[in-house]
Each structure stands twice: as structure tokens, then as C-alpha cells.
C-alpha positions as CSV (number, residue, x, y, z in Angstrom):
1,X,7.1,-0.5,-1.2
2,X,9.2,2.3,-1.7
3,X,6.2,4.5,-3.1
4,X,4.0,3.7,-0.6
5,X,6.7,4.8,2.2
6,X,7.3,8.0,-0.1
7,X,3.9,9.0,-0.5
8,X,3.3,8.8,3.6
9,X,5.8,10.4,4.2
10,X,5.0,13.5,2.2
11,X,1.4,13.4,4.0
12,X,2.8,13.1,7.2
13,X,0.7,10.0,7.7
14,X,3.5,7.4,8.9
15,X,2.7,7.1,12.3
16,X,-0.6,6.1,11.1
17,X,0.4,3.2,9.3
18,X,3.8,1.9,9.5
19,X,5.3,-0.9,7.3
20,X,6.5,-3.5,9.2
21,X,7.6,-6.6,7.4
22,X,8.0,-7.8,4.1
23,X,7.8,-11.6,3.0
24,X,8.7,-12.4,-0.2
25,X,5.7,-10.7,-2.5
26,X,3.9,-10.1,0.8
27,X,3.8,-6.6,2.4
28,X,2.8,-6.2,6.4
29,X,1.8,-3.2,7.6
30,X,0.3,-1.9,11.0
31,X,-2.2,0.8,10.7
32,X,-4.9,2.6,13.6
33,X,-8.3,1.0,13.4
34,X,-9.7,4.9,12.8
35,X,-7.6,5.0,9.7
36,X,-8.2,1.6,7.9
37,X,-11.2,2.6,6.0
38,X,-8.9,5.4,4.5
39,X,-5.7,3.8,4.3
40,X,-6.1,0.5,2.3
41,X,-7.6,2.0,-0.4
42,X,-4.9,4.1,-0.8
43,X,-2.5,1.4,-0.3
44,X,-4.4,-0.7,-2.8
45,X,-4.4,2.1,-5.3
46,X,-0.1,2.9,-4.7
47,X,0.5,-0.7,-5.2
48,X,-2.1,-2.1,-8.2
49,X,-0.8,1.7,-10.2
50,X,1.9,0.8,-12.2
51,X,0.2,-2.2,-13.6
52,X,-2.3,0.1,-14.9
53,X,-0.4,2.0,-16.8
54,X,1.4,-1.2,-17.9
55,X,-1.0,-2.4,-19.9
56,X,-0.4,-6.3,-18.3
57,X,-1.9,-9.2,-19.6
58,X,-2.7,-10.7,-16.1
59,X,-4.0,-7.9,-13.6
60,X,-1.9,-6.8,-10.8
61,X,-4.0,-7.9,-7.6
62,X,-3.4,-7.1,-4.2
63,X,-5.9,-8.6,-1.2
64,X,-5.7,-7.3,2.3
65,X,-6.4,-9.7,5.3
């Protein structure tokens, strides 16, 4: 959560996509239709990182709806 604010922030992109709720292991955001195609991959690849370099046993997933 935090690294995906940080990293927005340092691009200047947070009025593009704003995080707006967070529900137990969920995270909402609102993001312009012109930027989705860019902006969830980059999400994805902020949030699934860590567990990359982790090494887990179980995959760190993250679906978008």
C-alpha cells in the first residue's frame, strides 16, 4: 500500500489513480479509463514484488476486477 502511494507520488501520477479504500487484504482504487491499460500492470508488479524476491512457497497473487 504504502509503496504503491510512494511510487505515484514520485511520478506525479496520483490524480490518475487514487487509493480509495482498503478492506482487510483487499485494496480499492479509482483510476481514469485512459490510464488502466498502464496502471494495473504497474500496480500488479508494486504489489506481487516483494514476494519475488522472497522466494515464497505459495505465489503472491493479486487479481483486479
Amino acid at each position: 500500500m504504502g509503496r504503491v502511494y510512494k511510487e505515484f507520488k514520485e511520478e506525479g501520477i496520483l490524480d490518475d489513480c487514487r487509493m480509495i479504500l482498503t478492506i482487510h487484504d483487499e485494496l480499492v482504487f479509482e483510476i481514469k479509463k485512459d490510464k488502466l491499460d498502464e496502471l494495473v500492470p504497474k500496480i500488479r508488479d508494486i504489489m506481487t514484488e516483494l514476494g519475488d524476491h522472497l522466494n515464497w512457497i505459495v505465489p503472491l497473487e493479486v487479481d483486479f476486477e
